[in-house]
N, C-alpha and C positions, 0 to 999 in steps of 0.2 A: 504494500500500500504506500506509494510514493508521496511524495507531498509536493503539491504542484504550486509554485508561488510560494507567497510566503504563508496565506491560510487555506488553502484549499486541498480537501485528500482525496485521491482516484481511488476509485477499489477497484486495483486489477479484473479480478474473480465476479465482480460484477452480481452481487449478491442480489434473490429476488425478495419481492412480497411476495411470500404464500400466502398469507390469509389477512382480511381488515375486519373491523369492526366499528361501528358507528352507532349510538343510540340516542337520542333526542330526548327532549322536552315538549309538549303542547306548542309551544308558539315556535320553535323551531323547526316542528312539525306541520306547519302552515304556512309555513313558509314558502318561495318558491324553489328549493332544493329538496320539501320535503320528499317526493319520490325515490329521491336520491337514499337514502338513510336506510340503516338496515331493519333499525326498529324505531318506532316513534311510541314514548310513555307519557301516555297523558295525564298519570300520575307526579308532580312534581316531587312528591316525599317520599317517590316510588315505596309504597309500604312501609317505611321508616319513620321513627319517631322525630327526626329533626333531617335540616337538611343539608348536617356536614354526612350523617351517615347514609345520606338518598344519593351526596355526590361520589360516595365511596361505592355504594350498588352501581352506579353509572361507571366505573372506572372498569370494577369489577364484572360487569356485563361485556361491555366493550372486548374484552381480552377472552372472553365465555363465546362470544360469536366470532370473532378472530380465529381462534384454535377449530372452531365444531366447523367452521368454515375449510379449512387448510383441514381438519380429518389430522389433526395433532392433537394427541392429551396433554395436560399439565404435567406428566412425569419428564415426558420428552424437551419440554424447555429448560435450557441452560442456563437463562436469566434473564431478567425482569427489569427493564430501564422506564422506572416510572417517578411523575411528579405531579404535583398541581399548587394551586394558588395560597393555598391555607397555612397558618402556622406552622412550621417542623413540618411538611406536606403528608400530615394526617392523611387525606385520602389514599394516599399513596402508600402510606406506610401500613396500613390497617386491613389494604385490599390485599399488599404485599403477605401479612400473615395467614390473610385467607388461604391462599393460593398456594403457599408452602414454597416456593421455588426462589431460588436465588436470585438474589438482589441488589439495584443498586439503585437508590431514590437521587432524581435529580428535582433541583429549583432554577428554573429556568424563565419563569413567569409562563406569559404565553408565549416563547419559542419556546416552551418543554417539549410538543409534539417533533419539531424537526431536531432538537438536539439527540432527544430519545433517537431517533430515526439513523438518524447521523452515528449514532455511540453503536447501538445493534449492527448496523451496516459494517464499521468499521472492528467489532469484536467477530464478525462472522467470515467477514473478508481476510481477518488476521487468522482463521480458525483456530479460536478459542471457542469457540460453539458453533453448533451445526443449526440452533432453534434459538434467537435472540426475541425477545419482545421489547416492543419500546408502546407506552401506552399515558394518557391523561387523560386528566375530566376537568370539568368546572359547571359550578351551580352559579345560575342568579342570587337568590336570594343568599349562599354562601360568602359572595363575594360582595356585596353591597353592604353585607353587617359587617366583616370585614375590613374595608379599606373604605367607604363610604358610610351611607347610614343607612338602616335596615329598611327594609321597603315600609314596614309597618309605621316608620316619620311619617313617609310620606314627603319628607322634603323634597323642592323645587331643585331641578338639574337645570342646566344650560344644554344649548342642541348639541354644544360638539361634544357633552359626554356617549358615552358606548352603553349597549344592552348587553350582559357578560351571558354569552348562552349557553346555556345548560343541557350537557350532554358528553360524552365520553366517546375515547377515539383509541384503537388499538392497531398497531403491527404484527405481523409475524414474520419475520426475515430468516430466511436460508440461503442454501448453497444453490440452487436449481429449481427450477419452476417455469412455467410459462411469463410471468413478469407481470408486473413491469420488473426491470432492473433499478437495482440504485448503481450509478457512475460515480458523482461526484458528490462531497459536501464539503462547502466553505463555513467555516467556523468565526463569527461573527466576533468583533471587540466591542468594549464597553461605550458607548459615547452617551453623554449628557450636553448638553447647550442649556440649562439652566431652568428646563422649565419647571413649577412645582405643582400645579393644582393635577389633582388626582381626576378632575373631569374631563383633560386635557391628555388624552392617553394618546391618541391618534399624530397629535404636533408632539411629541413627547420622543414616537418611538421613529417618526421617520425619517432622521438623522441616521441612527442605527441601520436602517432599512437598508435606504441610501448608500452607506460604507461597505454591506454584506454585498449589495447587488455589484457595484464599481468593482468593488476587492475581485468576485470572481471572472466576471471576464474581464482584469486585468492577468490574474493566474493563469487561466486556463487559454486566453488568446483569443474567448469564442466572441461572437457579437448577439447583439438581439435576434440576430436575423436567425440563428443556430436552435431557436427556442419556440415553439407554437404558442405558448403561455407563459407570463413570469408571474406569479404570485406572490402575494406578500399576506400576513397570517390575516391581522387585526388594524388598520391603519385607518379606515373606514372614512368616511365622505371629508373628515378634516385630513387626515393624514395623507392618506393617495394624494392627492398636487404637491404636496409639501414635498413627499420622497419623489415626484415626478421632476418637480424643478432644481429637487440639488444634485439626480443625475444626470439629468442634462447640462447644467453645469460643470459637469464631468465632460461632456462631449460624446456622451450616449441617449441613444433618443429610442423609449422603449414601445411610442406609441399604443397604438389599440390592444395590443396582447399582455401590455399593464393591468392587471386585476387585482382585486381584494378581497379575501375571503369574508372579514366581516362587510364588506358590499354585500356579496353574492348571496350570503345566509338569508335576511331579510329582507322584506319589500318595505320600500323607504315608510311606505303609508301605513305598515301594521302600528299598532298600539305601543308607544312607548318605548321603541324600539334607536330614535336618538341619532346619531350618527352613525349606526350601524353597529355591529354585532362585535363583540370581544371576548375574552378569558382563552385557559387553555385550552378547550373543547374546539373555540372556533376555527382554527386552523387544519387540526386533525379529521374533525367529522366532513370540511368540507373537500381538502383535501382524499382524504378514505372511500368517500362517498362520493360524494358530485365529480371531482376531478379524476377519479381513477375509473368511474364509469364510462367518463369521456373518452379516456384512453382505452379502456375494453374495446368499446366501440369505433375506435378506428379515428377519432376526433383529432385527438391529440398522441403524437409522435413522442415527440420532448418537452417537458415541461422543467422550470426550476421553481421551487417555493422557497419561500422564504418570511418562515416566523419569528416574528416581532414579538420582546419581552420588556416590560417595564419591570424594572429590579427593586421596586420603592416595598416599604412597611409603613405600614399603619404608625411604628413608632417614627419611622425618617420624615413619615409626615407631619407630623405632630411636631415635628424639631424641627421642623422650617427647614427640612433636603432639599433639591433639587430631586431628579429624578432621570438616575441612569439605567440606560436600556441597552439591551445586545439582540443583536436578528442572527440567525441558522439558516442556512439554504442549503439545501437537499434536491439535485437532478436524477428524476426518475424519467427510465426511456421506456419505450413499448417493447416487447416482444422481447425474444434472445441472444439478440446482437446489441453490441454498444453502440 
């Protein structure tokens, strides 16, 4: 596994997805991606008495249809690359004991889903394992008591904040498969420019965006043109121009095949939904789901994604931080050739 540039790593071996997993919430489920999704729970407390442990059944569903998908047990996985948004990443740690298999919790914000992605790929390419999982979730209402104020305030938001949507995203990466393949992932650095309101996620992270997406086709040599799709996780109606205009100032111009995951999750006009969609779910379920559909189908060739993490707590906020963010981009190709 070479290192191409200064952050970017090829996997020789070209490791695939065997199996995803997606599962949703009611209003992510009506959305226009809902077809996409492997299951949609219209239960938000899915059966649970609260809902860090409804985001912990979402984690832990996600990686339950993942495996029964791919026709892999739990015995067969060599380990576990999961995170999410909550203190000491509880859900992640909690799903991690269900599950019994080896582990290693990452905090990543929302780039958890492509760091996971990126860490599996690159454990599996190295063969340290033949069955790598990389997997997250995220709740609304988890995330708003959280690092905001509980829905039950009721306090007034401004439009450029985000709806954190609630739902869980899972990998299975091996040696061989039908694909897609993972080729490359660029491994994102920290940037801050200063901003601190926690409503402001989208101006926040697409600095970070910006540096992830330049960095790689500076590495790897390729241009826009190499790519049917670039995504970005969570950047949503404030962020996307923001990260569009500081890579153009770079002297790359990504035009129409620039997306956003939290765009693509909800329709502008559902209910309280804000500048569009975010947490660590929104990346992975649109990605797993809508985006790898695409490529089933013949849509998409080559895609890069690349999720956005804002690195802030609830205490850096309260202590007048700023707020640093890191982006992951992970290229997945269609079929069995690179």
């Amino acid at each position: 596994m070479p290192l191409i540039g200064q952050q970017t790593w090829q996997f020789d071996s070209k490791p695939v997805l065997l199996g995803t997993g997606t599962i949703v919430g009611p209003k992510e489920g009506k959305g226009p991606l809902g077809m996409d999704f492997d299951e949609i729970n219209e239960d938000p407390y899915f059966g649970q008495e609260s809902w860090e442990k409804a985001e912990r059944r979402f984690l832990e569903s996600a990686v339950e249809i993942a495996l029964r998908k791919a026709n892999v047990n739990r015995e067969q996985v060599d380990v576990l690359f999961a995170g999410d948004l909550l203190n000491q990443i509880i859900s992640a740690n909690f799903a991690a004991r269900t599950m019994a298999v080896p582990f290693l919790g990452l905090f990543g914000a929302c780039s958890t889903s492509m760091e996971g992605l990126a860490l599996a790929a690159m454990t599996v390419d190295a063969g340290f394992a033949a069955h790598a999982v990389a997997a997250t979730a995220s709740h609304n209402s988890t995330a708003e008591r959280q690092f905001r104020y509980p829905t039950e305030y009721g306090g007034q938001k401004p439009p450029s904040a985000q709806c954190t949507v609630t739902g869980g995203a899972a990998a299975l990466v091996g040696k061989n498969g039908p694909g897609p393949r993972l080729t490359h992932a660029t491994i994102g650095k920290v940037v801050d420019l200063g901003i601190k309101s926690p409503f402001e996620m989208g101006a926040a992270m697409a600095p970070a965006a910006a540096d992830t997406i330049v960095r790689h086709f500076r590495d790897t040599g390729r241009t826009p043109d190499d790519y049917d799709l670039i995504v970005t996780g969570d950047l949503s109606r404030v962020g996307l121009p923001l990260a569009t205009e500081l890579i153009e100032e770079q002297g790359i111009f990504l035009g129409d095949k620039f997306k956003d995951c939290g765009i693509l999750i909800f329709d502008p006009d559902q209910a309280e939904v804000f500048s569009g969609g975010s947490g660590c779910a929104c990346c992975g379920v649109v990605t797993y789901g809508h985006l790898l559909r695409r490529m089933q189908q013949g849509e998409l060739e080559r895609i890069l994604v690349c999720a956005t993490g804002a690195l802030l707590s609830p205490l850096s906020t309260q202590q007048g931080e700023s707020i640093p963010c890191v982006a992951h981009a992970v290229v997945m190709e269609r079929g069995s050739e690179g």
